[in-house]
C-alpha positions in Angstrom: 0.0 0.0 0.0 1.6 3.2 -0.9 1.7 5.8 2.1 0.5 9.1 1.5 2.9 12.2 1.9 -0.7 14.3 3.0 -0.4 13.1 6.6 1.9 11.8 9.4 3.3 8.5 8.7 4.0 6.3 11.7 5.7 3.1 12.5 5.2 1.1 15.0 8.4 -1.3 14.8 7.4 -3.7 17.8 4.1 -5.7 19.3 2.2 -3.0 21.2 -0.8 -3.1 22.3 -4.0 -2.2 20.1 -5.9 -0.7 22.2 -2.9 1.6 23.6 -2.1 3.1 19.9 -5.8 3.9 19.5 -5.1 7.4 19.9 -3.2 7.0 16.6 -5.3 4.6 14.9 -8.8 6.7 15.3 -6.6 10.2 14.2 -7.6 12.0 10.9 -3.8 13.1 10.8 -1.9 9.8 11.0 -1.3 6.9 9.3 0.1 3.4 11.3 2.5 1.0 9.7 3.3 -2.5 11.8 6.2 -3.4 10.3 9.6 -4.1 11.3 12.6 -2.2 10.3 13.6 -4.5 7.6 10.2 -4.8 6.3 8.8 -1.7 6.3 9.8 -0.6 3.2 11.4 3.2 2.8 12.6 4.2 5.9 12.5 7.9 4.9 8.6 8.5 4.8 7.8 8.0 8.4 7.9 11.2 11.0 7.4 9.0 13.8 8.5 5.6 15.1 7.6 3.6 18.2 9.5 0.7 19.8 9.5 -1.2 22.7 13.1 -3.1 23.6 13.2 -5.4 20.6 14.0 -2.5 18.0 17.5 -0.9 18.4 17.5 2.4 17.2 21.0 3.5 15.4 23.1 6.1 13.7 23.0 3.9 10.8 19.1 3.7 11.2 18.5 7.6 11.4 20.7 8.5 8.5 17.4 6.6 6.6 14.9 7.9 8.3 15.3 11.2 6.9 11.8 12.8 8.0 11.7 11.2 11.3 11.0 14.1 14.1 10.5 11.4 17.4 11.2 8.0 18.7 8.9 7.3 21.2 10.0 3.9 23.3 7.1 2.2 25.4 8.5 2.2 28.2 11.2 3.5 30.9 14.4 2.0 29.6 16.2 3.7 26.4 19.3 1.2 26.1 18.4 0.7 22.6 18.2 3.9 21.1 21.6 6.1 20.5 20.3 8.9 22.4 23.6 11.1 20.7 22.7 10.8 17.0 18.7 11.1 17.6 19.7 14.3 18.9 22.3 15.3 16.4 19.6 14.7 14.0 16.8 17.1 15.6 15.1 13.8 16.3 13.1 13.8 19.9 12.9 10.7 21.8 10.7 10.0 24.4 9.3 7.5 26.9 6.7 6.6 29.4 7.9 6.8 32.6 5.3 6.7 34.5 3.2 4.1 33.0 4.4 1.2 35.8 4.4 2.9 38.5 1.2 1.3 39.9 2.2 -1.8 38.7 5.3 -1.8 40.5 4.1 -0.5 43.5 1.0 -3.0 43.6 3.8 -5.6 42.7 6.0 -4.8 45.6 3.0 -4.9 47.8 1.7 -8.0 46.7 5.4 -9.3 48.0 5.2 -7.8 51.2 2.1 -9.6 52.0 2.8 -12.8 50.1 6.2 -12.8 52.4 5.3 -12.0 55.5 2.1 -14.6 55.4 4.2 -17.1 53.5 1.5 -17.6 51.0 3.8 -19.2 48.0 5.2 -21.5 50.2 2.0 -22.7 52.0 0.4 -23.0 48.4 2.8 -24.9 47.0 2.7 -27.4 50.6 -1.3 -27.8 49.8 -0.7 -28.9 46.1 2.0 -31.4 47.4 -1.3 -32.9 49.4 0.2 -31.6 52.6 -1.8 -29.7 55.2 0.3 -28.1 57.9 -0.7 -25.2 59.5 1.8 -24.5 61.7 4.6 -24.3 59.9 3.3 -21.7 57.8 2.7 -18.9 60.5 2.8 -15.4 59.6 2.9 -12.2 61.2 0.6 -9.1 60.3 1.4 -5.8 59.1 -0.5 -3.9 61.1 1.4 -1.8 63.5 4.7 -3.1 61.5 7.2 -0.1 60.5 8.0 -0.3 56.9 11.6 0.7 55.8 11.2 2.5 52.3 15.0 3.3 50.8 13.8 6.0 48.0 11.2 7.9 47.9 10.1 8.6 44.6 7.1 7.7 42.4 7.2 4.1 43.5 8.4 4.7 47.2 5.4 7.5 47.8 2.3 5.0 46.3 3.9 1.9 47.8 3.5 4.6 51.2 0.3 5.0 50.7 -0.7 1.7 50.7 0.9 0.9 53.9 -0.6 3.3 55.4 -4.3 2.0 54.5 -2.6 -1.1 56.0 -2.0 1.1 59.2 1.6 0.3 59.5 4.3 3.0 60.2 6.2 4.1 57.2 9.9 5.4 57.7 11.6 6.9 54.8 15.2 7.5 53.6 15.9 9.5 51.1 18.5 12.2 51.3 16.8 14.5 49.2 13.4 14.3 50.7 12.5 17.7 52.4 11.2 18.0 55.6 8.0 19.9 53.6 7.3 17.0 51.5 7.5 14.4 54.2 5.2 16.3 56.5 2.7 17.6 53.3 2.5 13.5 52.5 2.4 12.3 56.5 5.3 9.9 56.4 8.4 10.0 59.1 12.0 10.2 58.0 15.5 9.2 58.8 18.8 8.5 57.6 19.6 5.3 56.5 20.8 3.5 60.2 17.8 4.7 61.3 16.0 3.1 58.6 17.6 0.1 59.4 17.4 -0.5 62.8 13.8 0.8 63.7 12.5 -0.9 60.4 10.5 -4.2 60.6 9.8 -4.5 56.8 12.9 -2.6 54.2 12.0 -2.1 50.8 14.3 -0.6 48.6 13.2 1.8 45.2 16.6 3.8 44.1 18.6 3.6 40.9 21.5 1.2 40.5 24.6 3.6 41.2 27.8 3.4 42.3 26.4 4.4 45.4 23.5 2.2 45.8 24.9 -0.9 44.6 25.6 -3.5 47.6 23.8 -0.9 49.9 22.4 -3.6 52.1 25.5 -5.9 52.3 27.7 -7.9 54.9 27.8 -4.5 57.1 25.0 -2.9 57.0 22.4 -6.0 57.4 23.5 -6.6 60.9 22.0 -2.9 61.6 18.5 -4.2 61.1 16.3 -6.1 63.2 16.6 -10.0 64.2 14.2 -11.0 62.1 13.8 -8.4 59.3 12.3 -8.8 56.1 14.0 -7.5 52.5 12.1 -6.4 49.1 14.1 -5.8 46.4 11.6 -4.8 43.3 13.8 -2.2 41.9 17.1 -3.0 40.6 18.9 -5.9 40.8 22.4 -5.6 43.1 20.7 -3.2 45.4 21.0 -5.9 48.0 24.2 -8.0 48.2 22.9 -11.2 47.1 26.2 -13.2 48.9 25.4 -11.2 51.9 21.7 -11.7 52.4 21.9 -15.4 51.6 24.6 -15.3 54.8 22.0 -13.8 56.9 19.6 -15.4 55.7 21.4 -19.0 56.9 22.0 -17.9 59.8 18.4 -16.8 60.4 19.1 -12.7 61.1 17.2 -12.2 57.9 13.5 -13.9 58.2 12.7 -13.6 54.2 13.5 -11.9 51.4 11.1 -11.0 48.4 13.2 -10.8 45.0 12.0 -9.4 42.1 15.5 -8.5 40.4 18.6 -10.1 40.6 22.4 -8.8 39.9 22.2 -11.7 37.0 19.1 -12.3 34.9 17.5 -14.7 34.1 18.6 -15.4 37.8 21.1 -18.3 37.9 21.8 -18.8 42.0 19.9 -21.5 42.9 20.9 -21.7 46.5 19.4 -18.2 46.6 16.0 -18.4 44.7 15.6 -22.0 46.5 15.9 -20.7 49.6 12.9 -21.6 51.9 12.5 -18.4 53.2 13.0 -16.4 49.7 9.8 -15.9 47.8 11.3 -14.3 44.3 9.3 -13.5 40.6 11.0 -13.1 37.1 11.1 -9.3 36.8 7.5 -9.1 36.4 7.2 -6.1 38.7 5.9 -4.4 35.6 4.3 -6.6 33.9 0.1 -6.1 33.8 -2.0 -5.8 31.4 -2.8 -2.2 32.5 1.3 -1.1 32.4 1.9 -2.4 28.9 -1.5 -0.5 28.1 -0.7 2.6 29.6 2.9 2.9 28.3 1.2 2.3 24.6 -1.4 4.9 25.2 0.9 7.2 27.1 3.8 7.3 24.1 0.8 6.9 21.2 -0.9 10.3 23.1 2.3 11.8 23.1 3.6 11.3 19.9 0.1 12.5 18.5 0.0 15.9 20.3 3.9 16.2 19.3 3.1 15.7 15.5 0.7 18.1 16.0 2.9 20.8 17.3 2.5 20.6 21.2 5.8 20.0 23.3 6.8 16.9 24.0 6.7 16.1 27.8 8.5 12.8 28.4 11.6 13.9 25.9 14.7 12.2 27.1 17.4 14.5 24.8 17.0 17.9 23.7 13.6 19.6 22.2 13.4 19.4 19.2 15.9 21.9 17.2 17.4 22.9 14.1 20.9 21.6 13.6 22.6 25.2 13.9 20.8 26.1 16.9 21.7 23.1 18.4 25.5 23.4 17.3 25.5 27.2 18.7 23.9 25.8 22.4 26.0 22.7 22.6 28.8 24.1 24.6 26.8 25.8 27.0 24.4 23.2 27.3 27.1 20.6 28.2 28.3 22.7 30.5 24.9 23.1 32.5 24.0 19.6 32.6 27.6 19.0 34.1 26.9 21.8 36.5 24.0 20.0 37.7 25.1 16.9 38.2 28.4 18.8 40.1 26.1 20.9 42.5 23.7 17.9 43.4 26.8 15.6 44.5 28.3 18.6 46.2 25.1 19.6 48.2 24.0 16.0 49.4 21.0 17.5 51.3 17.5 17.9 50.8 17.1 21.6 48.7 13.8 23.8 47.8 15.4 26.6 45.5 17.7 26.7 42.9 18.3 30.0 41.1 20.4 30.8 37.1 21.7 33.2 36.1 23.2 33.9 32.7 25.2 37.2 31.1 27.1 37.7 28.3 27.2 36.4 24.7 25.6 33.2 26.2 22.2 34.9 26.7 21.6 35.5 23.0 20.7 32.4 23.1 17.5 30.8 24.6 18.8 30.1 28.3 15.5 28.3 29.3 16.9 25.4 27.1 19.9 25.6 29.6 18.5 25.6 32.8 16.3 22.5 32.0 19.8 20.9 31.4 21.2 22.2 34.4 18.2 21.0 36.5 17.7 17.7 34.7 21.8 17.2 35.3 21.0 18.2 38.9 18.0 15.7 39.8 19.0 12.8 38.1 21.7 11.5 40.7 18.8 12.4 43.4 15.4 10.2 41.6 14.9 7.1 40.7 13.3 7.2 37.3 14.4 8.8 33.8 15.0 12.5 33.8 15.4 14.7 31.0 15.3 18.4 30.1 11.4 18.8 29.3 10.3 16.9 32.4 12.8 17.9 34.7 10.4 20.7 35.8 7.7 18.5 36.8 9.8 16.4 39.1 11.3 19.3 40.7 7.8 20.3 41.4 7.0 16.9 42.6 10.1 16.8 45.0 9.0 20.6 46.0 12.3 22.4 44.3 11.5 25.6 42.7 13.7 27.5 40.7 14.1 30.3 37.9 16.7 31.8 35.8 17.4 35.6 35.3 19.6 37.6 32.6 22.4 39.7 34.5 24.5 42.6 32.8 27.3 42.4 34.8 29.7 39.2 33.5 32.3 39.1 36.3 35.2 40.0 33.7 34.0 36.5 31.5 32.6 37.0 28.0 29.8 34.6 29.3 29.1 32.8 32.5 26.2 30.7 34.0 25.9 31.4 37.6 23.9 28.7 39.6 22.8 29.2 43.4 21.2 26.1 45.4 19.5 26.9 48.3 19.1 23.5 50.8 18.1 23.4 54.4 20.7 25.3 56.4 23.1 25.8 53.6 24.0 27.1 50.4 26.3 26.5 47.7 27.3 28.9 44.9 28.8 27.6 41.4 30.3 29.9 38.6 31.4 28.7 35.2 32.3 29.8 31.7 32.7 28.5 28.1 36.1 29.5 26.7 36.6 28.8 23.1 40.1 28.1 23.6 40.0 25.9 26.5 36.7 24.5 27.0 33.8 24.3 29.9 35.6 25.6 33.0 34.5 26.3 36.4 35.8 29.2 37.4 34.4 29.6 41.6 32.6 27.4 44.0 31.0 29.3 47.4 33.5 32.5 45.9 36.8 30.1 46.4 38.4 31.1 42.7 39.6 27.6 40.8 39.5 27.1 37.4 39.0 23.5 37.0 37.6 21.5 34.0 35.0 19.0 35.6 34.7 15.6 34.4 36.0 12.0 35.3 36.5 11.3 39.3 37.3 14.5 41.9 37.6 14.5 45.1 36.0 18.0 46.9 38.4 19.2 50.2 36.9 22.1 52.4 40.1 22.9 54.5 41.8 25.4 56.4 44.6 26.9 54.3 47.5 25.2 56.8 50.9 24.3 55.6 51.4 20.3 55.3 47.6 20.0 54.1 48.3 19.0 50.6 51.0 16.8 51.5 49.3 14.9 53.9 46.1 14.9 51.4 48.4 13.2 49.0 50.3 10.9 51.0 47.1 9.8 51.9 45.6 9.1 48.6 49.0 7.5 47.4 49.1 5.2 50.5 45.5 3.9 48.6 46.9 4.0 45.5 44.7 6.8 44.2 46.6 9.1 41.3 46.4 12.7 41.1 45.9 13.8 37.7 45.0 17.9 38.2 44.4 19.9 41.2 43.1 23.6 42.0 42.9 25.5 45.4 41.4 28.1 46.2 40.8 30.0 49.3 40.1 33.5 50.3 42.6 34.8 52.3 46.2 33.7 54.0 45.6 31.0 56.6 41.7 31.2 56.0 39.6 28.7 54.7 40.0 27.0 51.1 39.0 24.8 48.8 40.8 21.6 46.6 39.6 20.2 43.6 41.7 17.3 42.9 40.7 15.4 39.9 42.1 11.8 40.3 41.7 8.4 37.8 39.5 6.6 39.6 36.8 6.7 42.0 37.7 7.2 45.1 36.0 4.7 48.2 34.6 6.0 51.1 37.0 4.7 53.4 39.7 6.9 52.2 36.8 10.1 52.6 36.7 8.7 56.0 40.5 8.8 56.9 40.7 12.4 54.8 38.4 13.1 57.3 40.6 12.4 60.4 43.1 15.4 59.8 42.3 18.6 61.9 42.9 20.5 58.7 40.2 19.4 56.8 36.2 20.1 57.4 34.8 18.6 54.6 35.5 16.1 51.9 32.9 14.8 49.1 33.4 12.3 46.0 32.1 13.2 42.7 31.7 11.5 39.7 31.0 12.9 36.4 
């Protein structure tokens, strides 16, 4: 059938469900293919294309798709789509990310109850023709205090249904404010807290370098005899060696496992486990989520086609190539800044304020700050961020902020001055865009550096005492951590002062512990860019 050129052509590359695309299918204005890459003919007639994770998405693929203007994936990951040349080539690409959020949550639920009752294991006693009661005692949740480590989307419904359950609901989350806890009736703590005083801990973060192992051979034994796990979220959250050891020896009373580090899951002495109830990554898996993630990117890419904004874009808006070229630098730069000021200010923050001057405002800045706010919340949430819905999750996590134009440039011929306002503190960042050299930042809190910030630094606050940097890098050579560049700065003689050592690889938190130990030194932070 030969497509006509009068309206929107759209190709839907992977099984989806019907009744999600309807939104496309009943529209005057578009016409669906169901076809696969290979056999859906000339690749340069469609403006849209949706996927799901069997369709990778590639340079190679783009440079045919000549009129494509979105990629919308149906769901949260977008591992197979090469988020660098979509953009390069003006192509939006979006997904759904809130389309299994109830399923998850219900999901994790479901594995409370199931695990705490010991429901699969006293079902699968009665279809062995076995009828013993006693062995399959449970306990109730009523009353029960239920550890959640996260507290986004997932964490706050999963809350809510604990708390129809009456149970007490303690949060972690180092970037939950105290606003938002009270406004949504849940108690907080830091993690030990959350551990010891915790009868049920359920864990919803990203998989980080932080987060991976986070309940492991050290931290378990701060929990309760008796404690039960969740993992729903991602797989290696929870040392898997470590909670079968406590497990054993009986510290742990059962575990529900909906991920695991390796999948399909291959330790059997784990998922065997008696007291281990665990699913195959179905957390998201209903007949409503794979609905809802069809009808939320089929909506989406309707109104988009039409020429509404995308909301769920996970790269740039949608702009011509020359703009893009002229904004690249800068926008680089803001994202960085984000993510820079988020791992420097590791407390919960309500304001964050830009400000641009100089040749960089003949630009639009708002495409900026959306960088620099998406670079800044994604270490801090635990689902996609990107620069068009970065604004609703700030909302969401109760961070407001704005930008302004400034005349005055501070001597640079452009600068983007960020200020992040947190509970109790306040941290200042300045940087610039030199031709010559690159992104720079040029002052942190009014301590002059002039650093460029990527790989692995390490962040000293210190008093500006002789011996410092010696003992600072004794100390890191003694671990065999190598310095590659550092910058101080400080204010005045003897005062205090800042380092910025960047080093070439990620430094533990044992060596930010022994840093620590000096007189000299009042602060220390690892960041990762």
């Amino acid at each position: 059938m030969k497509l006509t050129r009068e309206r929107f052509n759209v190709l839907v590359a992977d099984q989806m469900s019907e009744e999600g695309l309807r939104p496309l299918l009943n529209s005057e204005t578009v016409h669906v293919t169901k076809a696969t890459l290979e056999n859906a003919g000339d690749l340069s007639i469609y403006d849209a294309l949706i996927i799901r994770s069997a369709t990778t998405v590639t340079k190679k693929v783009l440079e045919q798709m000549t009129r494509l203007k979105i990629v919308a994936r149906a769901g949260v990951g977008i591992d197979n789509v090469d988020l660098n040349a979509a953009t390069k080539h003006g192509v939006v690409v979006i997904n759904a990310p809130d389309g299994n959020t109830i399923s998850t949550a219900e999901h994790t639920f479901a594995m409370i109850s199931s695990l705490v009752r010991k429901i699969p294991q006293a079902n699968a006693s009665v279809k062995l023709g076995e009828w013993d009661r006693k062995a399959y005692q449970g306990v109730e949740l009523f009353g029960k205090t239920l550890g959640i480590v996260g507290f986004g989307r997932i964490g706050t419904q999963l809350a809510q249904r604990a708390k129809a359950f009456e149970m007490n609901v303690l949060v972690y989350d180092p970037f939950l404010t105290t606003t938002r806890a009270e406004k949504l009736g849940i108690d907080q703590g830091d993690l030990e807290e959350v551990l010891q005083q915790s009868d049920i801990i359920t864990v919803h973060t990203p998989l980080t370098k932080e987060t991976k192992g986070l309940l492991n051979i050290d931290s378990i034994p701060l929990t309760k005899p008796g404690v039960y796990l969740i993992n729903c979220a991602r797989g290696g959250i929870i040392d898997e060696d470590a909670l079968k050891h406590f497990l054993n020896n009986g510290h742990v009373a059962g575990a529900a496992l909906d991920v695991f580090s390796e999948e399909p899951a291959t330790d059997r002495a784990l998922v065997d486990h008696p007291h281990v109830i665990a699913t195959p990554h179905i957390a998201a898996s209903t007949k409503e989520a794979q609905l809802n993630v069809a009808a939320q990117v089929s909506e989406e890419v309707l109104q988009f086609l039409n020429g509404e904004p995308a909301r769920n874009s996970i790269n740039l808006p949608s702009l011509s190539k020359e703009v893009y070229e002229k904004i690249k630098p800068h926008y680089d730069l803001a994202k960085t800044m984000g993510s820079l000021l988020s791992q420097l200010m590791r407390l919960p923050v309500q304001e964050i304020d830009v400000y641009y001057s100089g040749t960089v405002t003949k630009n639009d800045t708002s495409v900026l700050t959306r960088s620099l706010i998406s670079g800044f919340l994604h270490p801090r949430v635990d689902a996609p961020v990107n620069d068009v819905n970065a604004s609703l999750i700030a909302k969401e996590r109760g961070i407001t902020f704005g930008e302004k134009q400034l005349t005055q440039n501070f001597g640079y011929s452009n600068l983007i001055q960020a200020i992040v306002h947190g509970e109790g503190r306040k941290l200042e960042m300045k940087a610039t865009f030199i031709k010559e050299y690159g992104p720079r930042i040029v002052s942190i809190n009014d301590f002059p550096i002039d650093i460029v910030a990527e790989g692995h630094i390490l962040y000293i606050q210190h008093y500006d005492r002789p011996g410092v940097i010696g003992k600072m890098g004794q100390l890191l050579a003694k671990h065999d951590v190598n310095i590659a560049t550092m910058q101080v700065g400080r204010k005045s003689i003897g005062g205090e002062a800042i380092m910025m050592v960047k080093v070439d690889k990620h430094v533990e938190q044992a060596v930010v512990d022994e840093l620590l130990t000096f007189d000299e030194i009042a602060l220390a932070n690892v960041i990762d860019l």
